[in-house]
Each structure stands twice: as C-alpha cells, then as structure tokens.
LORO-512744 format. One line per 4 residues: number of its first residue (from 0); their letters; for each residue y, z, x of C-alpha. Coordinates in pm, whole numbers, m for minus. Each point is the difference from the previous one (the first is absolute). Layout:
NUM = a = Y:Z:X | ...
***
This chain:
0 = xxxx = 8660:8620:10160 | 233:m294:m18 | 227:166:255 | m247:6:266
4 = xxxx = m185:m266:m72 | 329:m182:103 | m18:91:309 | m358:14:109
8 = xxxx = m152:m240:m191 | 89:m282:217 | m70:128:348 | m338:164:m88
12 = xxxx = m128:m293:m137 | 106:m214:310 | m163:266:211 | m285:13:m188
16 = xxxx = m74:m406:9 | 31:49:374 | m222:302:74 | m282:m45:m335
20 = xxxx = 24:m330:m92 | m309:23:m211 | 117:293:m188 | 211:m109:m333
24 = xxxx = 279:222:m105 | 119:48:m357 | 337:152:m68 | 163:160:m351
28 = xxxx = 294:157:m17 | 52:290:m283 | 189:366:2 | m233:229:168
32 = xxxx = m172:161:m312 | m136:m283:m73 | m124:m75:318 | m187:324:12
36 = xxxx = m165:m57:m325 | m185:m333:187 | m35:185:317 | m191:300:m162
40 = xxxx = m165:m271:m241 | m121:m212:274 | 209:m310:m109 | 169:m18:360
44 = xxxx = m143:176:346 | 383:108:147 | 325:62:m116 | 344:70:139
48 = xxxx = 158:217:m230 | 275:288:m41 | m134:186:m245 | m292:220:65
52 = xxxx = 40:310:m242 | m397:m21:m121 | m138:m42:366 | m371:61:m146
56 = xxxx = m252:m225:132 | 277:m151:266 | 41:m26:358 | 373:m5:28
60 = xxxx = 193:m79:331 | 394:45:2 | 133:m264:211 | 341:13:m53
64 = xxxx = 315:164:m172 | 256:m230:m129 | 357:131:m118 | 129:m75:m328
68 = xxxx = 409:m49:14 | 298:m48:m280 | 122:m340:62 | 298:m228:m198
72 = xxxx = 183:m345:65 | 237:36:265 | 244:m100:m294 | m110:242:m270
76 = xxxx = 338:189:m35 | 20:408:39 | m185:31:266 | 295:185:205
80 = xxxx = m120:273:m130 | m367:m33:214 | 87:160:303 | m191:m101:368
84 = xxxx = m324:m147:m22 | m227:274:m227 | 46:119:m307 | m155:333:m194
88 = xxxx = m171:m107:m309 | 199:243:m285 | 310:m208:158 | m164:m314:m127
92 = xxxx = m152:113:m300 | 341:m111:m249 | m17:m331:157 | m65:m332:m155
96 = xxxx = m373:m12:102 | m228:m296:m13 | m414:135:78 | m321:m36:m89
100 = xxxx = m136:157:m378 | m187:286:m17 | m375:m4:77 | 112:m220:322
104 = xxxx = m84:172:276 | 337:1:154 | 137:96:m320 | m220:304:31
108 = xxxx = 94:131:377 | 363:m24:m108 | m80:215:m269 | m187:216:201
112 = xxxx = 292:24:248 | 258:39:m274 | m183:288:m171 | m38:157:322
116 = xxxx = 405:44:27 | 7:82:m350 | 160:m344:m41 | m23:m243:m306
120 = xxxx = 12:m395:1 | 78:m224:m289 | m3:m341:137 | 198:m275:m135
124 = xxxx = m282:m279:27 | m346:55:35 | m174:m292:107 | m304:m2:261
128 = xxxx = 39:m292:182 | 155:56:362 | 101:m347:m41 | 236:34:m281
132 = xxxx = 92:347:79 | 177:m205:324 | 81:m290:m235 | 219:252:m234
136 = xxxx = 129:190:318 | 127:m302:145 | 177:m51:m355 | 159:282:29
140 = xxxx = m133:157:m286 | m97:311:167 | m171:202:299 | m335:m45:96
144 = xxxx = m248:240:143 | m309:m149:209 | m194:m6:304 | 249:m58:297
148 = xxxx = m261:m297:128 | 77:m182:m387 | 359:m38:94 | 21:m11:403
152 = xxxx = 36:m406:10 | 308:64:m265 | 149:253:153 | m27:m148:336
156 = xxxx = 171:m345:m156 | 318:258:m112 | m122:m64:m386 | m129:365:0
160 = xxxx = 182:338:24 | m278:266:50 | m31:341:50 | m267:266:99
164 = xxxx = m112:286:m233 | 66:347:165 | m99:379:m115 | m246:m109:m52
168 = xxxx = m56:m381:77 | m236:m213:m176 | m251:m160:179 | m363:m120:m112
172 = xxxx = m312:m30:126 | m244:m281:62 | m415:49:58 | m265:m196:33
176 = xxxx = m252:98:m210 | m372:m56:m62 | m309:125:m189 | m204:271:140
180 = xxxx = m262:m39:m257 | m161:m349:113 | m23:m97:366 | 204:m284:70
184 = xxxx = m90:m296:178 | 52:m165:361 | 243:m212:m184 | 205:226:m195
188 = xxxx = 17:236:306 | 120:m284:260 | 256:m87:m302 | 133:355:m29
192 = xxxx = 20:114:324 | 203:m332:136 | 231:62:m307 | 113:350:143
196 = xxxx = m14:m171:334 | 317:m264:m168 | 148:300:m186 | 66:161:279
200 = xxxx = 99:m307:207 | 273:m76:m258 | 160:298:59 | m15:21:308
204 = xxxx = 136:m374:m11 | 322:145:m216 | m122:m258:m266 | m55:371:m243
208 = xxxx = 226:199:58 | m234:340:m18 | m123:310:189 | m372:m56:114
212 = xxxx = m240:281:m72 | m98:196:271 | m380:m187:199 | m189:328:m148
216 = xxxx = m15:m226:m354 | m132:m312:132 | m320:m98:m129 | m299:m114:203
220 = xxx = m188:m255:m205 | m40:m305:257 | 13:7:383
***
C-alpha cells in the first residue's frame, strides 16, 4: 500500500543496493486486496499488506500495529468541544468527516469499529486519497480520520490538531506476507526478510509511529 510504501520504499531499496547488489527489486503500490490477488497469483513473491482476511495459501507475519486518530486544522472552528487529547468515536460520528469510500480498507475497520459500538457514520466527503483527505482538512472543510504516521510531520509543524481513538481505539495492522504454495527463492527471501529488518528499524527510529509485534512473528527466510 501507498502508505507504507512511503515509508519503506526508500530505505529498503538503499539497503538492498548495499547488501544484494545483483538482486533487482521491483516495487507497486495498490490497496492490499489487490496485492493479494498477485501474491496468491504469483505476479509478485512478497507483500506488505494490512489486510489478511483470506490467509489461504499465505505466510503472514504481523510486524506492526499502527493507530488510526481523528485529526482537523488547528483552525477548523468547534473544536472546543474535543476535550484532552482522545476522543470516543460515537462523539465524532456527527462531525464533518472527510475518509476514504467504502471498499477501502480503512473505510472498512472504521466500519468495523463503528458497528462494534452500535455507532453509524455518514461522512461528508468520501475520497480515498490520504493526500487530499489532508488537502481538504487543511481547508477546513472537515475532520479527517487516518493513520497517526500520515499526519505526524503536520501535526508536529502545528498545522494538525489530532486526537487518539479510545473505547475502543483504532489501530491497524501491517504483515508481511508470502506464498506458501511455491518455494521462494534466495532472492525473494534476502528481499523479505531485510524488509522486516527496516520495518522494524523505522519504528524503532520514531520515523512510524507504531507498536512492533512481539519477536514470536518474525519470519526466518534468510540468515
């Protein structure tokens, strides 16, 4: 997905022209559905993904949990009535919100949280690009809800107001993922197990701001 390839892209490639500079790295970005559709069909060899609900055929690792947070323009008016720094999500629900359509798959784990407090949300854009879901925050034209990583670099410039989901909070997962149904190669391997490697790192780094998986997920697929 777009959102992580934003952040990992870069460093695991750099990494990997340093440690296997014969091996030649192709990366797409998509929503995760798609991306297990090629994984299962072949058409790529790993994926780093946050949807796994038809694990057949996969090895899935969970690397990390990232929260998801309510966020606005420091001057979007009314927000007085936002208390401290979290928010429940049936206090947020009558709000002006701007978030992805359905079939996204964060559209679908707020649902899934919403239903679960018997809550219902009728946003007031749909649009599924975390760009202009910040581009139409920043104009004020309402409250956004994404991963807190989309927005940290905002809200650490003072363009951002966010604030965490509680009872329950929102968070999602990422994996990396891989067939079990065709061996995959010294390449592929090398590739996938330095890319958990830089996950981790950039949390640990504070460059993602998630909660790491605990070691009993990591994979063992090169050295």
């Amino acid at each position: 997905p777009g959102t992580v390839s934003e952040l990992l892209a870069a460093p695991l490639i750099e990494a990997a022209r340093e440690r296997f500079p014969e091996v030649r790295i192709r990366i797409i970005e998509a929503m995760s559905g798609y991306i297990l559709e090629w994984l299962k069909r072949g058409e790529v060899d790993l994926a780093m993904i946050y949807a796994t609900s038809d694990p057949r055929g996969l090895a899935v690792h969970h690397g990390l949990s990232e929260e998801i947070c309510l966020f606005a323009s420091t001057s979007m008016p009314g927000q007085a009535d936002l208390q401290g720094s979290s928010v429940e999500l049936r206090d947020v629900a009558g709000l002006p919100l701007v978030v992805p359509g359905p079939g996204h798959g964060l559209r679908e784990l707020i649902e899934v949280v919403a239903a679960s407090v018997q809550v219902a949300i009728n946003p007031a854009i749909e649009i599924d690009s975390y760009t202009q879901i910040k581009r139409l925050v920043t104009r004020g034209i309402g409250y956004g809800i994404l991963p807190r990583m989309a927005i940290n670099a905002e809200a650490q410039a003072g363009l951002f107001r966010a604030w965490s989901f509680q009872n329950p909070a929102i968070t999602r997962k990422v994996y990396l993922a891989y067939s079990t149904e065709r061996p995959l190669q010294t390449a592929p391997r090398a590739v996938g197990q330095l890319s958990w490697e830089i996950l981790r790192q950039l949390v640990k780094d504070q460059v993602w701001s998630a909660e790491l998986s605990n070691e009993t997920q990591r994979p063992n697929l090169f050295g």
